[in-house]
C-alpha positions in Angstrom: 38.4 156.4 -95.9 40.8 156.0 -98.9 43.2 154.8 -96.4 41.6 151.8 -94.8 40.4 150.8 -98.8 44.1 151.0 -99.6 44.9 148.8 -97.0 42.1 146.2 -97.8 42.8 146.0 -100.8 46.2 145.3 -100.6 45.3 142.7 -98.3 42.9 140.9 -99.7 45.6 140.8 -103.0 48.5 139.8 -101.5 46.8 136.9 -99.7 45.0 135.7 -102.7 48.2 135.8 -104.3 50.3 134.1 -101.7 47.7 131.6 -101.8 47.5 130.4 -105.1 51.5 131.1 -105.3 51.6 128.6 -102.5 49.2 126.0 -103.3 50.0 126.0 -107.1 53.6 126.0 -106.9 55.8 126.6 -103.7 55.8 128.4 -100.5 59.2 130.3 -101.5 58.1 131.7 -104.3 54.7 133.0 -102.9 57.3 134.7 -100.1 59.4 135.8 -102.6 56.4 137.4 -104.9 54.7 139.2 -102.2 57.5 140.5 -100.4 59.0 141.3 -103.7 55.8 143.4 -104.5 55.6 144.7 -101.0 59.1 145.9 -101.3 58.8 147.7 -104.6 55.7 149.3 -103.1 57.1 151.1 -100.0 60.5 152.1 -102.1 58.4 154.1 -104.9 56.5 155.5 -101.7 59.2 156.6 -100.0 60.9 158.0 -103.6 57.2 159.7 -104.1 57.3 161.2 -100.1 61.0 162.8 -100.2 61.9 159.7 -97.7 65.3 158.9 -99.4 66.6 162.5 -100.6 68.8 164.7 -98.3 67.5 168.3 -96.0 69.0 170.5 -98.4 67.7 169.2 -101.2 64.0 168.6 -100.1 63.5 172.5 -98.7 64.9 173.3 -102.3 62.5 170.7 -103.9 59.5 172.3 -102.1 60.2 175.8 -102.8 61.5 176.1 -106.6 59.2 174.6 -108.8 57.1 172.7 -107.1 52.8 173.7 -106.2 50.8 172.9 -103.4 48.2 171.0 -105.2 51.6 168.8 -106.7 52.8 168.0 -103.2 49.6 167.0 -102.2 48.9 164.6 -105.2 53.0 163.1 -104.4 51.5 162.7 -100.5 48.8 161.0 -101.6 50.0 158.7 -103.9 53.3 157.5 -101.4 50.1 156.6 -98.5 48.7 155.2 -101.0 51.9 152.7 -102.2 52.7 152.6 -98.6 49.1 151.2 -97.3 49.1 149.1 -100.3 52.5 147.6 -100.2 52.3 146.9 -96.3 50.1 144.3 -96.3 52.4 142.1 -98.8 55.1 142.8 -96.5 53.7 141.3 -93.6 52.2 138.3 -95.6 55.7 137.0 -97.0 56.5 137.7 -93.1 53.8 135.2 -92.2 54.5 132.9 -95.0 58.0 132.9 -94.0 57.3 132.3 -90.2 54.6 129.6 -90.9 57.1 127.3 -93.3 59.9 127.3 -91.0 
């Protein structure tokens, strides 16, 4: 359920956003705002989920220091970034594809 709210949400913002980005100033700079966001998102979710760091290093990560209940929460939270930032992704797509 927190998954599909996630994505909503992020949704529903990045197309307000682009909107009024669009409407009140220019079309480029709603594309570059929302897939600026969207960007940032999925980056700090794949840092969170282990995405960008090598084999080695992630086995050692999950067995030195680091709980169950901790690597759960870091799960969570890079879904979370990931459903949100999605949506902002796709919009500056849109945008992008629309203006041409």
């Amino acid at each position: 359920m927190i998954t599909i709210r996630n994505l909503i949400i992020g949704t529903t913002i990045g197309v307000i956003i682009a909107l009024f980005l669009g409407l009140v100033s220019d079309w480029e700079l709603a594309i570059k705002v929302t897939g600026g966001i969207g960007v940032i998102s999925l980056l700090l979710a794949g840092v969170l989920s282990g995405f960008f760091m090598i084999g080695d290093r992630t086995r050692a990560a999950n067995h030195s220091f680091e709980t169950t209940a901790d690597r759960e929460l870091r799960s969570k939270y890079s879904s979370v970034l990931f459903l949100f930032g999605l949506p902002f992704i796709i919009t500056a797509i849109l945008i992008n594809l629309i203006t041409q």
